[in-house]
C-alpha positions in Angstrom: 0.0 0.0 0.0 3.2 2.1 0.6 4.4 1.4 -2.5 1.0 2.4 -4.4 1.1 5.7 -2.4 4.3 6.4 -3.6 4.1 5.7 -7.0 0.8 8.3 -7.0 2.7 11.1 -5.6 5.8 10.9 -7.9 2.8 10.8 -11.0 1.0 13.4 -9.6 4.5 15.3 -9.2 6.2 14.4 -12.9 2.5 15.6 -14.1 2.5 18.6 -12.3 6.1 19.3 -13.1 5.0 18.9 -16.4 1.7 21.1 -16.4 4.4 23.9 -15.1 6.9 23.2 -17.8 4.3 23.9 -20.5 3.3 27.0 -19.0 6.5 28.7 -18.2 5.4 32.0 -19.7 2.1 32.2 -18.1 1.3 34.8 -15.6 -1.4 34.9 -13.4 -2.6 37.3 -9.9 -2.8 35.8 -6.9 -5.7 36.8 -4.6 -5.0 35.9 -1.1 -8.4 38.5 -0.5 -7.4 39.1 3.6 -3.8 39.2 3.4 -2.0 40.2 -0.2 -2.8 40.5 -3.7 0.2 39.8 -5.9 0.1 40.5 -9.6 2.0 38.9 -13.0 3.1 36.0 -10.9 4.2 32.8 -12.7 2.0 29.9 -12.6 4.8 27.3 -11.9 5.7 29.3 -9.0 2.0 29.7 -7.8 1.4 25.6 -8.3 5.1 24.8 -6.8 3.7 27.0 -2.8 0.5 25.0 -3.8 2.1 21.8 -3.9 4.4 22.4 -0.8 1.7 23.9 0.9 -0.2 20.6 0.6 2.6 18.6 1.6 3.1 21.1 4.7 -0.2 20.9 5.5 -0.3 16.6 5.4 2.3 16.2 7.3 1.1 18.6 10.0 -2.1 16.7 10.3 0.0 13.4 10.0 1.9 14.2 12.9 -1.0 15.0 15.0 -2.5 11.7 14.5 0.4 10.0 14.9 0.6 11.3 18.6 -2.8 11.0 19.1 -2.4 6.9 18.0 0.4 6.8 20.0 -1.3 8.2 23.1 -4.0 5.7 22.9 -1.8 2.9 22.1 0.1 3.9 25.5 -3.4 4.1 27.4 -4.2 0.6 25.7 -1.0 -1.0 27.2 -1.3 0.2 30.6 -5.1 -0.9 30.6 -3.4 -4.4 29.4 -0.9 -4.2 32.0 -3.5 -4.0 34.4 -5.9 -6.4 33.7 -2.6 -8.8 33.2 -2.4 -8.0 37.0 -5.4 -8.2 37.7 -5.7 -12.0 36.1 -2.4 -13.3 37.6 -3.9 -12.4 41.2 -7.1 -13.9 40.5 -5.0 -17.3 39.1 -3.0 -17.1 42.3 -5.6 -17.0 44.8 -6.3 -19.7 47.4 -9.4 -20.6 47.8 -9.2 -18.9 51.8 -9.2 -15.5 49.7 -11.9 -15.8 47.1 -15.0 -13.7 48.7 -17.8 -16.3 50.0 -21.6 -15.3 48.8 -24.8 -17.3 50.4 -26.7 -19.5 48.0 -30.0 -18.5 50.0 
């Protein structure tokens, strides 16, 4: 699956390298409406801070779910540990220390 994933991003890179390749001499304004407006910018260099923008922004959310599965997979192992506890006292009880209820 890590292999497939791979092999999409370096198509979807050789076919955006070559989108920006055939429009070298294009120009295009940039309306970031809050912050800027930037005029007669080139489109390779508007879809190369697209690109890296996306990749920035998926590895940002990446890393925040890798701690957050690595957070639950340290809550998961203590809760393990415990009931691993928990099951070797119960296998190593006598019979003198197992609670006594009345059949009445």
């Amino acid at each position: 699956m890590a292999f497939l994933k791979l092999v999409m991003a370096m198509l979807f890179m050789a076919a955006l390298l070559v989108f920006g390749l055939e429009n070298v001499q294009e120009r295009v304004r940039v309306d970031l409406r809050p912050l800027a407006e930037y005029r007669d910018v080139s489109l390779s260099l508007v879809l190369f801070y697209a690109y890296f923008a996306g990749l920035f922004t998926y590895a940002v959310v990446s890393v925040l779910r890798d701690l957050r599965l690595r957070a639950e997979i340290a809550r998961l192992a203590r809760d393990n540990r415990r009931l691993s506890d928990e099951l070797h006292a119960l296998r190593s009880a006598t019979l003198d220390d197992l609670p006594i209820e009345d059949e009445a």
